[in-house]
Biotite code that builds the C-alpha atoms (Angstrom):
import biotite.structure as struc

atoms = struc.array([
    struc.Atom([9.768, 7.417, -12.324], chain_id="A", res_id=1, res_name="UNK", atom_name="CA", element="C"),
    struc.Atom([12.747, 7.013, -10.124], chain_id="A", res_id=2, res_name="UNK", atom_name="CA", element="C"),
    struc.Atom([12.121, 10.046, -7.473], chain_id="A", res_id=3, res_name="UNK", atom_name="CA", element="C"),
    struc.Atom([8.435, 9.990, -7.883], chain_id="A", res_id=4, res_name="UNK", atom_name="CA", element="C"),
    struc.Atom([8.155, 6.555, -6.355], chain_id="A", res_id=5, res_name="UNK", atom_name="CA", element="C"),
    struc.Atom([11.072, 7.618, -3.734], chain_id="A", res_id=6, res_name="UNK", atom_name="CA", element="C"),
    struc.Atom([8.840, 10.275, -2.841], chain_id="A", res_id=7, res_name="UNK", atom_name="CA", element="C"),
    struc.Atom([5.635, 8.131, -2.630], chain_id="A", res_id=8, res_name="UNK", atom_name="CA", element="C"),
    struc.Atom([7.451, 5.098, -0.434], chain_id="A", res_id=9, res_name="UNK", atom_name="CA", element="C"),
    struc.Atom([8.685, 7.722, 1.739], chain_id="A", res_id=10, res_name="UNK", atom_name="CA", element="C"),
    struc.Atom([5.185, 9.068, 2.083], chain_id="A", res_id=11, res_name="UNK", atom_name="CA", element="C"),
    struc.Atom([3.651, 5.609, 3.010], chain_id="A", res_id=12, res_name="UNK", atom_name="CA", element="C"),
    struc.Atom([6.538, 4.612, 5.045], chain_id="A", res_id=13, res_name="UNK", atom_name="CA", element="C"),
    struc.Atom([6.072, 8.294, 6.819], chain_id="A", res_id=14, res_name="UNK", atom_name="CA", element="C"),
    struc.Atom([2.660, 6.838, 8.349], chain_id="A", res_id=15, res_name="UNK", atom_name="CA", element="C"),
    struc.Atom([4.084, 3.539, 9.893], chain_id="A", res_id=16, res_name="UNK", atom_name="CA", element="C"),
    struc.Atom([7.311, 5.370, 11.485], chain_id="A", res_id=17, res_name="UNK", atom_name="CA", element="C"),
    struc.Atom([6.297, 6.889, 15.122], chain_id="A", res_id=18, res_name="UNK", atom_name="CA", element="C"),
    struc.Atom([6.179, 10.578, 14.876], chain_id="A", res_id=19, res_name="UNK", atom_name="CA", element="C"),
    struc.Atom([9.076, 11.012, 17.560], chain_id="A", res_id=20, res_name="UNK", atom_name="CA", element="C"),
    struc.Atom([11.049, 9.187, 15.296], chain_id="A", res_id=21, res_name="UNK", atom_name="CA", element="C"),
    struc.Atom([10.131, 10.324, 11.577], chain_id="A", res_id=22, res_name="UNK", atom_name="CA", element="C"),
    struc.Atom([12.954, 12.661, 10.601], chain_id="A", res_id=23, res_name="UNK", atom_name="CA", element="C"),
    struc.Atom([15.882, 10.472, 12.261], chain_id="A", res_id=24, res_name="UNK", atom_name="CA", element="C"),
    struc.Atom([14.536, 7.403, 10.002], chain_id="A", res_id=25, res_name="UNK", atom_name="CA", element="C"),
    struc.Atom([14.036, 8.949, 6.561], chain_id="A", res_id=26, res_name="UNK", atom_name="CA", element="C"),
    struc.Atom([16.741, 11.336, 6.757], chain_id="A", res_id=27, res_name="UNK", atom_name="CA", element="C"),
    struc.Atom([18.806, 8.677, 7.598], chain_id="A", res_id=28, res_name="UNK", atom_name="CA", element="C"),
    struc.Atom([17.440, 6.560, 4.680], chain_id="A", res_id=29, res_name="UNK", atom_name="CA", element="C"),
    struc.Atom([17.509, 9.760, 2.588], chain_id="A", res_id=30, res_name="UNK", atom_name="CA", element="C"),
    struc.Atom([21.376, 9.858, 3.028], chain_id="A", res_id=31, res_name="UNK", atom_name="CA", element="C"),
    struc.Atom([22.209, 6.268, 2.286], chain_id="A", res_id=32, res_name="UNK", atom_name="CA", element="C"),
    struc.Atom([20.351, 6.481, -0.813], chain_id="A", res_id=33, res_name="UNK", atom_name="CA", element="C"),
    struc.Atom([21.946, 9.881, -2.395], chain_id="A", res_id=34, res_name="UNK", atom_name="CA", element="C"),
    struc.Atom([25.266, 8.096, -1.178], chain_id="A", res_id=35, res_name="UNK", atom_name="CA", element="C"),
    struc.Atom([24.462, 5.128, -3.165], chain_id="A", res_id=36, res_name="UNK", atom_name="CA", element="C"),
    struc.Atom([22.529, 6.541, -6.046], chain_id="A", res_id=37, res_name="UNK", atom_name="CA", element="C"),
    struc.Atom([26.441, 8.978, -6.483], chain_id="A", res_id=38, res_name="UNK", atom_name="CA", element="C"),
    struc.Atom([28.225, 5.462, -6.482], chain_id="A", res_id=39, res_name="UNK", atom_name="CA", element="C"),
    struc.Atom([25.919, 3.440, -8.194], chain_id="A", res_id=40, res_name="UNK", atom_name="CA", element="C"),
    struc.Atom([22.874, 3.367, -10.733], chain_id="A", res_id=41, res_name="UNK", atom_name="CA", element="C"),
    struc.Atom([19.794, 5.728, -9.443], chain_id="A", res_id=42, res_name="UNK", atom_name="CA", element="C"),
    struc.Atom([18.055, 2.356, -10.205], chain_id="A", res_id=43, res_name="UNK", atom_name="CA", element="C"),
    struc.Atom([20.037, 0.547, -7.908], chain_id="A", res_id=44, res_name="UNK", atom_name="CA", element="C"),
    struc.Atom([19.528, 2.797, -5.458], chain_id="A", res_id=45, res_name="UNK", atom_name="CA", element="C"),
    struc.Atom([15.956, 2.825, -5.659], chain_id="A", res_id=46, res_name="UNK", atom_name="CA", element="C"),
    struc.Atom([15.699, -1.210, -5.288], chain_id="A", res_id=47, res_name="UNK", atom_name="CA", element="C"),
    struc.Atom([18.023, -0.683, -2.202], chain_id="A", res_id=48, res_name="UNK", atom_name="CA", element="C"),
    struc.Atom([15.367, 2.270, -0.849], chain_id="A", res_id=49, res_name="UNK", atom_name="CA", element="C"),
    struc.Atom([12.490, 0.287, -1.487], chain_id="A", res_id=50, res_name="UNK", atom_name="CA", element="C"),
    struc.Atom([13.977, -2.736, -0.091], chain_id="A", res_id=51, res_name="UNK", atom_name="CA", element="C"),
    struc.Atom([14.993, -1.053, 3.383], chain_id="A", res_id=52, res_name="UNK", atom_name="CA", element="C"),
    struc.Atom([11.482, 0.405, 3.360], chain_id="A", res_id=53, res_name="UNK", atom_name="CA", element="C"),
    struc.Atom([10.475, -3.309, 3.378], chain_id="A", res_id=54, res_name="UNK", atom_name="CA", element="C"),
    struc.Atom([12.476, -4.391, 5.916], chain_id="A", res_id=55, res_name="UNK", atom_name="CA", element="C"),
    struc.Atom([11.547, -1.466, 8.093], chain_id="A", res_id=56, res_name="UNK", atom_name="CA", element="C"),
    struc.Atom([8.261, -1.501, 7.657], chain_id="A", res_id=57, res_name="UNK", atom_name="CA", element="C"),
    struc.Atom([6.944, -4.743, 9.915], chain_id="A", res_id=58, res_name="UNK", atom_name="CA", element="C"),
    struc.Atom([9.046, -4.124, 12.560], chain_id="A", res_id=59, res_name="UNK", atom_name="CA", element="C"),
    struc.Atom([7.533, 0.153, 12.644], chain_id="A", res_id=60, res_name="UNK", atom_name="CA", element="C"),
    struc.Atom([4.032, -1.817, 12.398], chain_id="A", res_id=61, res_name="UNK", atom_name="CA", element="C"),
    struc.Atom([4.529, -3.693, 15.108], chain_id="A", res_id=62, res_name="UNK", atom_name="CA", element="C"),
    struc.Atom([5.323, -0.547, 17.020], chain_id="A", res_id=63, res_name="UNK", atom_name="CA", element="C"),
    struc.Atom([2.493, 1.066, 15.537], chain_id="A", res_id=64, res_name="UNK", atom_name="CA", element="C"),
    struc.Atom([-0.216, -1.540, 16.407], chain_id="A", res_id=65, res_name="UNK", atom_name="CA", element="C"),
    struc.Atom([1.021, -2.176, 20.136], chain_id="A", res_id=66, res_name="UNK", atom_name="CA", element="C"),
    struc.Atom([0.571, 1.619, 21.263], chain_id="A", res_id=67, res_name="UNK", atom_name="CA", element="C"),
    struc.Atom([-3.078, 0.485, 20.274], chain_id="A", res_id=68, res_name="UNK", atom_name="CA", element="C"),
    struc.Atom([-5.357, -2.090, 20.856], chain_id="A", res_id=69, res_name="UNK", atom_name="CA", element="C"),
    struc.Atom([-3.449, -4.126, 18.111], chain_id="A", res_id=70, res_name="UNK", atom_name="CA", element="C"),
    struc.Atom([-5.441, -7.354, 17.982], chain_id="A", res_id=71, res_name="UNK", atom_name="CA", element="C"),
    struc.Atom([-8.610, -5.943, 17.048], chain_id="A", res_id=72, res_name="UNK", atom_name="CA", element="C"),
    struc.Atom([-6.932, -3.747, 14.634], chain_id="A", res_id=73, res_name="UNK", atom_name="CA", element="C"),
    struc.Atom([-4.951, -6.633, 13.047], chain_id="A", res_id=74, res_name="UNK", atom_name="CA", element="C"),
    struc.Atom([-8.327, -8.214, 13.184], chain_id="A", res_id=75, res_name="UNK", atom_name="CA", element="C"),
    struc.Atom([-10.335, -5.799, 10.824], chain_id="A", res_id=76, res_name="UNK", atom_name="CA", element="C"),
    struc.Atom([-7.448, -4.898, 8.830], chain_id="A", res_id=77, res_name="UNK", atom_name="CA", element="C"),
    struc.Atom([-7.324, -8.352, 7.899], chain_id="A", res_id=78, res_name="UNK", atom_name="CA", element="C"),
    struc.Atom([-10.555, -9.061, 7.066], chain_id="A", res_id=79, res_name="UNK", atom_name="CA", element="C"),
    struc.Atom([-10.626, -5.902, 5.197], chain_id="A", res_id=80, res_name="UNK", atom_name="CA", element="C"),
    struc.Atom([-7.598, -7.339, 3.166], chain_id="A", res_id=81, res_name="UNK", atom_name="CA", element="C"),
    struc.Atom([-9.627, -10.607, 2.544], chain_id="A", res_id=82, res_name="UNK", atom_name="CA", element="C"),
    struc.Atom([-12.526, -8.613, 1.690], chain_id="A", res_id=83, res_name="UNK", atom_name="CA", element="C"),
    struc.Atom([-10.455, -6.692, -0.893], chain_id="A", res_id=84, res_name="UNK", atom_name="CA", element="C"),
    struc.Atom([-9.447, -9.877, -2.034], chain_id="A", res_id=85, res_name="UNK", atom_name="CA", element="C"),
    struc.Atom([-12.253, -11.377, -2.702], chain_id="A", res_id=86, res_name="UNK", atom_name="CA", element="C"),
    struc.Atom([-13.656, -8.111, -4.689], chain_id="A", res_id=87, res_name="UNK", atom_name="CA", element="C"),
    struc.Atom([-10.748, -8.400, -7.014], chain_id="A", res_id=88, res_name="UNK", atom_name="CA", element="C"),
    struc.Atom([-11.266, -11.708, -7.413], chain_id="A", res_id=89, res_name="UNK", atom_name="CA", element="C"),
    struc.Atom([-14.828, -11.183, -8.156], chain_id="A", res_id=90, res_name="UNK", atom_name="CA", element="C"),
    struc.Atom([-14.130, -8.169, -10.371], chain_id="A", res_id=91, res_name="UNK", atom_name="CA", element="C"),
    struc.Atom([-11.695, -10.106, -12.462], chain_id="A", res_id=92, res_name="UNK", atom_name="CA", element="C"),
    struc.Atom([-13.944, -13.104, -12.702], chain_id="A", res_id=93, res_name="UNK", atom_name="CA", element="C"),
    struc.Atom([-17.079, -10.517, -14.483], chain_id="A", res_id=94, res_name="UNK", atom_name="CA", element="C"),
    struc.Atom([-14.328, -8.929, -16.374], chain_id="A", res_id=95, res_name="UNK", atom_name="CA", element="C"),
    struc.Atom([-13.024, -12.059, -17.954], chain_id="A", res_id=96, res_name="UNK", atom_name="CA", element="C"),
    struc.Atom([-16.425, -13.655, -18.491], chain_id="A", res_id=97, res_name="UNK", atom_name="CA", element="C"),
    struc.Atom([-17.299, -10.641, -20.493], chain_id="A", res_id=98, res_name="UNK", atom_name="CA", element="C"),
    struc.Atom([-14.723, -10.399, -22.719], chain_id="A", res_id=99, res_name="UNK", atom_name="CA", element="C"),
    struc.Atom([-14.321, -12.207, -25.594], chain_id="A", res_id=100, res_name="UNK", atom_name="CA", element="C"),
    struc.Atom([-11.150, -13.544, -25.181], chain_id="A", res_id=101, res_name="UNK", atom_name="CA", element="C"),
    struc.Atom([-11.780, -14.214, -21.988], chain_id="A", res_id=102, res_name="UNK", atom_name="CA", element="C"),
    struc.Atom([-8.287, -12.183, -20.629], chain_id="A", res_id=103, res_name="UNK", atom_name="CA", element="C"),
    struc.Atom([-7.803, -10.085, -18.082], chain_id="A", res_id=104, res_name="UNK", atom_name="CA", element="C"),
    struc.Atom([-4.605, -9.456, -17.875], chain_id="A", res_id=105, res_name="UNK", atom_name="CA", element="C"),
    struc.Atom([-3.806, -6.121, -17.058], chain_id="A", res_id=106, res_name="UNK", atom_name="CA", element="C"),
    struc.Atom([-7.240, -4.462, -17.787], chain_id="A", res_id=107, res_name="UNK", atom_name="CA", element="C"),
    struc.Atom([-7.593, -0.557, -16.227], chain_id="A", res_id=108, res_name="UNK", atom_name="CA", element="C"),
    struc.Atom([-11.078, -1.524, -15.985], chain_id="A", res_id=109, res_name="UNK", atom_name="CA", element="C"),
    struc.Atom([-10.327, -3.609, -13.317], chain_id="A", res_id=110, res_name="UNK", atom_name="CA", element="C"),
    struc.Atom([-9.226, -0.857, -10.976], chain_id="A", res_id=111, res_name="UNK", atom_name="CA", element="C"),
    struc.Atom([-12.121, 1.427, -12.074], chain_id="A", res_id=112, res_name="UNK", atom_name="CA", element="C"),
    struc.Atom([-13.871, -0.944, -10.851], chain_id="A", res_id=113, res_name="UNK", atom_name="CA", element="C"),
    struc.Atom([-12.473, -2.272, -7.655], chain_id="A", res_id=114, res_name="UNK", atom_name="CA", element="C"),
    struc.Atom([-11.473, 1.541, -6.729], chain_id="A", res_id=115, res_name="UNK", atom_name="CA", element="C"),
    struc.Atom([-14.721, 2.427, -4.795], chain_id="A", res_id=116, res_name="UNK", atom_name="CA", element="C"),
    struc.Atom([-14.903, -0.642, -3.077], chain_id="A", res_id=117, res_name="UNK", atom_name="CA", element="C"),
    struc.Atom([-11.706, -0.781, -1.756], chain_id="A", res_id=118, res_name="UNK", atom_name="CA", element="C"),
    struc.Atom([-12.755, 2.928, -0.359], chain_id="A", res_id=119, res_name="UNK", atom_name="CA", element="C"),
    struc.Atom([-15.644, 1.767, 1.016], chain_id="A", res_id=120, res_name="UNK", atom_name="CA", element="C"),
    struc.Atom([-13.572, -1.231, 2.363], chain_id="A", res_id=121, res_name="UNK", atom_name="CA", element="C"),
    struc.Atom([-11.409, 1.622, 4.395], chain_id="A", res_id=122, res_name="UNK", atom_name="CA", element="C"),
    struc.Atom([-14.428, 3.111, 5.447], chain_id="A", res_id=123, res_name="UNK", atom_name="CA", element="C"),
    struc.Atom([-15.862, 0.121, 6.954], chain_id="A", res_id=124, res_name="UNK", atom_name="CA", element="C"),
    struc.Atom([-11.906, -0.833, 8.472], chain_id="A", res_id=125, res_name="UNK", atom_name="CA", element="C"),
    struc.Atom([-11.859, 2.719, 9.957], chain_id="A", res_id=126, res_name="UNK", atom_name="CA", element="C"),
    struc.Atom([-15.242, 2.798, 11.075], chain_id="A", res_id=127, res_name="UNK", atom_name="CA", element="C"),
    struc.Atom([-14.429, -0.542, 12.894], chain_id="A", res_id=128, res_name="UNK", atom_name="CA", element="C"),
    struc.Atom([-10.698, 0.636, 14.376], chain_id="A", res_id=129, res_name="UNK", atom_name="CA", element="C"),
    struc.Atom([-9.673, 3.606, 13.340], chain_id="A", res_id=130, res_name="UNK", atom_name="CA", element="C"),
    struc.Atom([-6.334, 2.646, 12.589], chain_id="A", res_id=131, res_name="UNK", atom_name="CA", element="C"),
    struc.Atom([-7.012, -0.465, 10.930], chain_id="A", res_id=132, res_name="UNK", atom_name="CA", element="C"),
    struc.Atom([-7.586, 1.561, 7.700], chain_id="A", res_id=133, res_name="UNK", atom_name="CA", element="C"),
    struc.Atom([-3.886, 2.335, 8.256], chain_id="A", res_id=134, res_name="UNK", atom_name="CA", element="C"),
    struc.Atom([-2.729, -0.915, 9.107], chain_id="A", res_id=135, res_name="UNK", atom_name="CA", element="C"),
    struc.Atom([-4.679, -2.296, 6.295], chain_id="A", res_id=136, res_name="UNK", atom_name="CA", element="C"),
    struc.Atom([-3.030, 0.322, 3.403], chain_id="A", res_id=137, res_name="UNK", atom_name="CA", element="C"),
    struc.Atom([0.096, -0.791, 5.063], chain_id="A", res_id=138, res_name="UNK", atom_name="CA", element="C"),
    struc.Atom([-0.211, -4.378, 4.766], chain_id="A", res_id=139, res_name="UNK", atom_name="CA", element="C"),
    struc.Atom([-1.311, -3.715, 1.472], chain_id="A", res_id=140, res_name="UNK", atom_name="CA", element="C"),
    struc.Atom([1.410, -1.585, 0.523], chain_id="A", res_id=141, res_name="UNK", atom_name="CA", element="C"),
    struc.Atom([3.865, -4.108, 1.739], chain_id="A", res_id=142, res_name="UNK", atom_name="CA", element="C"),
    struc.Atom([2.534, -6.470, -0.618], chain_id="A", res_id=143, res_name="UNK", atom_name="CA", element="C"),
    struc.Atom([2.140, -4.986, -3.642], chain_id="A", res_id=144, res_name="UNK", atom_name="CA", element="C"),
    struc.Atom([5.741, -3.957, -2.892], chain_id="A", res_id=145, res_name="UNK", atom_name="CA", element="C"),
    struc.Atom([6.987, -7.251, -2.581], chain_id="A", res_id=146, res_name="UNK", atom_name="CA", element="C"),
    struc.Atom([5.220, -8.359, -5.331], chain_id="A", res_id=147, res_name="UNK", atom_name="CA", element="C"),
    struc.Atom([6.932, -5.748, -7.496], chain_id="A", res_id=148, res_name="UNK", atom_name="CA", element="C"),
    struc.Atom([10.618, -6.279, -6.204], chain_id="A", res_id=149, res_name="UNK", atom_name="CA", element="C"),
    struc.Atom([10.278, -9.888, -6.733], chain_id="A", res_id=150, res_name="UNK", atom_name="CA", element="C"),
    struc.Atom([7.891, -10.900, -9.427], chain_id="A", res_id=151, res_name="UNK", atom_name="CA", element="C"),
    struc.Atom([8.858, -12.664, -12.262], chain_id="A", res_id=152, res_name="UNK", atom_name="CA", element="C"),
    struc.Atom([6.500, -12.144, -14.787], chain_id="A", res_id=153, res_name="UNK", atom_name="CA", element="C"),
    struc.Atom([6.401, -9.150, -17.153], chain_id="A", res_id=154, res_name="UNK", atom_name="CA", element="C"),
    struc.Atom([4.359, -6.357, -16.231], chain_id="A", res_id=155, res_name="UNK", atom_name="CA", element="C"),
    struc.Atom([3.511, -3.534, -17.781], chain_id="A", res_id=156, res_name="UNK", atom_name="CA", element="C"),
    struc.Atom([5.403, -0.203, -15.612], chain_id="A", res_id=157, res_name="UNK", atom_name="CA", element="C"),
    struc.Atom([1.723, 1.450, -15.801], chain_id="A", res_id=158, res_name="UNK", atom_name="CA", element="C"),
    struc.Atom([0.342, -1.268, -14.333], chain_id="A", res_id=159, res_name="UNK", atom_name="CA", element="C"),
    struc.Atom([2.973, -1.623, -11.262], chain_id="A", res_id=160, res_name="UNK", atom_name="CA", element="C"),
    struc.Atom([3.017, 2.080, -10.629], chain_id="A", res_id=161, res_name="UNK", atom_name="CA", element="C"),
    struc.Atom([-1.155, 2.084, -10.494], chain_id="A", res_id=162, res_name="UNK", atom_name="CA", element="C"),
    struc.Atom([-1.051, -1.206, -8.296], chain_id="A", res_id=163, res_name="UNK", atom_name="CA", element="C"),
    struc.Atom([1.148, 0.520, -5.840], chain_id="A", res_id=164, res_name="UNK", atom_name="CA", element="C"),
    struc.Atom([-0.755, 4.298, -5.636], chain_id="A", res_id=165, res_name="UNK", atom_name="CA", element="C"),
    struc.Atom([-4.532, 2.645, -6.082], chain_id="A", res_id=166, res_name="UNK", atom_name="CA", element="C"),
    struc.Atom([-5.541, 0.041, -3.483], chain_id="A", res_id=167, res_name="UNK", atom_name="CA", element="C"),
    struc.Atom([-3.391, 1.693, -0.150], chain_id="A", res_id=168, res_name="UNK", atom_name="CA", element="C"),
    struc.Atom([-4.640, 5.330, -1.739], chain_id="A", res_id=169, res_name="UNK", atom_name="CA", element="C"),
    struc.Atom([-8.357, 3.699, -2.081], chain_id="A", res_id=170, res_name="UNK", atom_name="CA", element="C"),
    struc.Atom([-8.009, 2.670, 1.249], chain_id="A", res_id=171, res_name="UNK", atom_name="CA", element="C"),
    struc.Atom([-6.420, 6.027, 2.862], chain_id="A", res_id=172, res_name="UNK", atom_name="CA", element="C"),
    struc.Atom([-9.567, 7.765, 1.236], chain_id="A", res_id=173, res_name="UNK", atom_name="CA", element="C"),
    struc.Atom([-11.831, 5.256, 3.103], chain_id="A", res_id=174, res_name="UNK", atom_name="CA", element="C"),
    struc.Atom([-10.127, 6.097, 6.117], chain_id="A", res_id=175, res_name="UNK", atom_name="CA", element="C"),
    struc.Atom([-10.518, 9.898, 5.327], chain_id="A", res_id=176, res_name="UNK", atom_name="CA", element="C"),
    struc.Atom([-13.808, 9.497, 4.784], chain_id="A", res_id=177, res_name="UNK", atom_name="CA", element="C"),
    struc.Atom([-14.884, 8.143, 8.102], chain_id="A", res_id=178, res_name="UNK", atom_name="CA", element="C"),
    struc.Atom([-12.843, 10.130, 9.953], chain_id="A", res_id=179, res_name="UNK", atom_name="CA", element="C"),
    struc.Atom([-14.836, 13.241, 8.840], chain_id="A", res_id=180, res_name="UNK", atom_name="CA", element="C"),
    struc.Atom([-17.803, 11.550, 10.391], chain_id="A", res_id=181, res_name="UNK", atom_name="CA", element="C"),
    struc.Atom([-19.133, 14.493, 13.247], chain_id="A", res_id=182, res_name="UNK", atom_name="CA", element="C"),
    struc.Atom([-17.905, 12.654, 16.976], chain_id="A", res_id=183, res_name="UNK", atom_name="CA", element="C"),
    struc.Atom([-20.693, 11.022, 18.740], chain_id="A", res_id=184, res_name="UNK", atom_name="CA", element="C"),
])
């Protein structure tokens, strides 16, 4: 699991850096963690990855979102993560009222579910400001990774690992999607 999620944080961190300065900041990062990962636990080196990736990440938004029209983009990509919100919520809700336990803890179906909305939640985002579909995976990137780094509860690995690819890959689809739209 260890260098597959490396290589997926590095992929969604890859978006947020600025092009002109990609290379200097992973391969930088790249170093740091081979360094580490000879001295310490792979494991330990991850955690330090991820958590660098964290701390990078708002200030590379904040670059990313001035060079455009950032309010309006902050804008939708916040109401796209409410809206997101709000579907899990709902989602969760049905789930557990049809059970008959009444759980819902940790139920694929739940993603099945919420997948194609959250795409069509990108779509909308994108359609809106095209890089608020960006902006939006990011944000929801970030916290999904915090939530994972610093949750207490027990979760299932499965579970983490499809909370962190599904929602900012639902939403990178969206984004996809509209931007094969033929130009007006």
């Amino acid at each position: 699991m260890g260098h597959r999620a490396l290589r997926v944080a590095t992929w969604f961190f890859s978006w947020l850096a600025p092009r002109s300065q990609r290379e200097a900041v992973i391969g930088d990062l790249a170093e740091e963690y081979v360094a580490r990962a000879s001295t310490a636990s792979s494991s330990a080196a991850l955690k330090w990855y991820l958590r660098q990736l964290c701390a990078s990440a708002p200030p590379l938004l904040w670059i990313r979102l001035t060079r455009t029209t950032w309010i309006a983009t902050l804008g939708v990509a916040l109401s796209g993560y409410v809206a997101v919100a709000v579907v899990e919520l709902i989602v969760n809700w049905a789930i557990a009222n049809s059970s008959t336990t009444g759980a819902v803890a940790y139920n694929p179906l739940g993603m099945f579910i919420t997948f194609p909305m959250v795409v069509l939640i990108g779509y909308i985002a994108a359609r809106f400001r095209c890089a608020a579909a960006v902006t939006l995976a990011a944000m929801m990137l970030l916290s999904v990774t915090a939530m994972t780094l610093w949750a207490t509860e027990s979760v299932p690995t499965w579970y983490r690992i499809a909370y962190f690819l599904v929602g900012p890959a639902a939403i990178f689809i969206g984004g996809a999607v509209n931007s094969l739209r033929p130009a007006r």
